[in-house]
N, C-alpha and C positions, 0 to 999 in steps of 0.2 A: 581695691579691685584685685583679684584674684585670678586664674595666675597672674604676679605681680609684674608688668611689661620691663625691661631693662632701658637704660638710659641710654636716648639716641633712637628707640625700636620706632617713634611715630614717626621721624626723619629719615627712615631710610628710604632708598631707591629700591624699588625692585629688580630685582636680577634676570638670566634668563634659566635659572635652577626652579623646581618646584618638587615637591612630596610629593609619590605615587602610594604608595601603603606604609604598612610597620608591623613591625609584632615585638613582643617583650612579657617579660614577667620580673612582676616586685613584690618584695614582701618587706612588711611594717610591723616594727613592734616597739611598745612605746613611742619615743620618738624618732627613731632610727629608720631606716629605708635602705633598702641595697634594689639595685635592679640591673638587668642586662637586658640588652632587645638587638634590633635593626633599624634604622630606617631605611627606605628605597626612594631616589630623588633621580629627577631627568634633567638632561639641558635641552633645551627649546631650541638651540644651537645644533643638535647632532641629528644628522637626516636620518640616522642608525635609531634613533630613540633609544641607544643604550639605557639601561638604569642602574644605578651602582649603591651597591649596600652599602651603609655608615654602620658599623657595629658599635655598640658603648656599652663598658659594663661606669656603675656610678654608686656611691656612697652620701649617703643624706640625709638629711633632715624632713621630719613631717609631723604634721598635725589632722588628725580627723575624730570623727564621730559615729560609732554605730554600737549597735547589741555585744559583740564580741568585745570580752575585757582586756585591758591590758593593751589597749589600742593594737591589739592583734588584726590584722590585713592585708590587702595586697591587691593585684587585678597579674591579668592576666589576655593575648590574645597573641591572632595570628595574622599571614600575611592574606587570609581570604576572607577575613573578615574586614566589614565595613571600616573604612578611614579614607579622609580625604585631607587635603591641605588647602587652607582655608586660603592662601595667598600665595604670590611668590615667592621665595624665600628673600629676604631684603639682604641688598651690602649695607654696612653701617661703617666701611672705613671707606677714604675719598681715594680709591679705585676706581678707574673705568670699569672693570668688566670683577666678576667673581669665580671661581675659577675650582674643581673640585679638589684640590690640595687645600683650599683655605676651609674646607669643612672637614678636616683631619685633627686630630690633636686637642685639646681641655676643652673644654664645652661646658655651660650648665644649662639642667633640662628644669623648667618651673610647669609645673605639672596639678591639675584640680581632677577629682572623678567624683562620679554620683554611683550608686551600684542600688541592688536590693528591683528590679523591673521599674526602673522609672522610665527606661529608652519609650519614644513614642512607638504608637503600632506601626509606623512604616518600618521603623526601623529593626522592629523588637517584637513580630506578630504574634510569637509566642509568648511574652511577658515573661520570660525566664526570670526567677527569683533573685538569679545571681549574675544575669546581665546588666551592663550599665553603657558608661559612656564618661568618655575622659578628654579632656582637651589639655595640649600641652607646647608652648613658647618652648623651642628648639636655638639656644643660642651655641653659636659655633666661636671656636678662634681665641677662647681667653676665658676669664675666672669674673672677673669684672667688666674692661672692654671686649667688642667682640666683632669678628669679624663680617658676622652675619649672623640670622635669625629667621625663624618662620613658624608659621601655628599650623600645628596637623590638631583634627579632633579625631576620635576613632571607639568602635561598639568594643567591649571590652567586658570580662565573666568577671564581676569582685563581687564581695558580699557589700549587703544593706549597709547605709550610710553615707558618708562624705567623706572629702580630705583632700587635702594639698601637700603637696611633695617642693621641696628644693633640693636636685639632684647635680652635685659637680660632677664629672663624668671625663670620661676619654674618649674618644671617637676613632675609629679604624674603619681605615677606606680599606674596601675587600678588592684585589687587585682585581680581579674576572667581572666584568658587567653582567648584566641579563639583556637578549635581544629576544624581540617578539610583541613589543608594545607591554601595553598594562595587562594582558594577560599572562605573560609571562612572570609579572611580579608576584599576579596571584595565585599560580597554579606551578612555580618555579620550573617552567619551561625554559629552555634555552641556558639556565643559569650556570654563569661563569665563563660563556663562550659567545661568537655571534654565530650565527649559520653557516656552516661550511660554503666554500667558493662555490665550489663545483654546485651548490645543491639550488645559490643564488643564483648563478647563469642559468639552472634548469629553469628557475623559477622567471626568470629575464623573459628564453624564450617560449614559454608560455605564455606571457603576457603578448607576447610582438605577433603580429597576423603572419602568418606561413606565406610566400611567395608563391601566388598562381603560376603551376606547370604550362607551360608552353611546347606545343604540340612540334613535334621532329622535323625539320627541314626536309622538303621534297627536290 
């Protein structure tokens, strides 16, 4: 089975973190792979709906198939492009809660893409040549064991053909959130701050109905 699941991944619990986008670019040759990206992940916990980037640059292993020799490849996308996370992200160590420090630090990314217009038309109306679609097992916390894990799949520009990636990686929590909801991840509104005070009380009383004026004492 491909991406190959980590030990522990069907037992875990789900947490209350989940994937909102990502973006990244890899390049492959022979069997080598380097990549850096983002991911953007929320806690279902924060009434703020903050979103906090995970950066990772990673070094790895891959195998694929296509026209270009030399196993020459890669993919490539953004944060406004289609992705979604197929689940919650799961704890896999016997913690009550999951917490976003435990998604910092060694990680491996197990990673498969198709390129060359295979995305369906909903996804892909234009059948770009070098559109595709990748899906990829996010495990956090360790090399081996891990702290956590979760599957994002996401539209992604690569050439024709196949491949799978085994990516060890580092993860860096970006100190600054993003506020604004999920529009904000896609269009990097708000990012690295929440809304100033002053602009949320404006917005407070906006929502709250104005007190009916009562006529002057005779």
């Amino acid at each position: 089975m491909w991406p190959p699941q980590p030990k522990g991944f069907a037992e875990g619990s789900p947490s209350t973190w989940s994937f909102v986008t990502s973006e990244g670019s890899e390049f492959d040759a022979t069997f080598v792979a380097t990549a850096k990206g983002s991911f953007y992940v929320v806690d279902s916990r924060d009434p703020d709906g903050i979103q906090h980037e995970l950066l990772f640059v990673g070094l790895g292993v891959t195998k694929g198939k296509g026209p270009i020799p030399f196993g020459i490849g890669g993919s490539f996308s953004t944060p406004d492009m289609w992705s979604a996370g197929l689940t919650k992200i799961l704890r896999l160590q016997a913690k009550p809660t999951l917490e976003l420090s435990d998604l910092g630090g060694v990680g491996v990314i197990y990673s498969g893409a198709i390129g060359g217009g295979f995305l369906p038309e909903l996804v892909n109306p234009d059948k770009g040549i070098l559109e595709g679609c990748g899906a990829e097992v996010v495990c956090f916390g360790g090399l081996v064991a891990f702290n956590a894990a979760g599957v994002i799949v996401s539209k992604q520009y690569t050439p024709p053909g196949v491949g799978g990636t085994i990516l060890p990686c580092i993860f860096t929590i970006d100190p600054g959130g993003k506020s604004g909801g999920a529009t904000a991840a896609r269009t990097g509104v708000g990012r690295g701050k929440q809304l100033p005070r002053q602009l949320k009380e404006h917005q407070k009383e906006l929502r709250e109905p104005s007190p009916i004026p009562r006529p002057p004492a005779t």
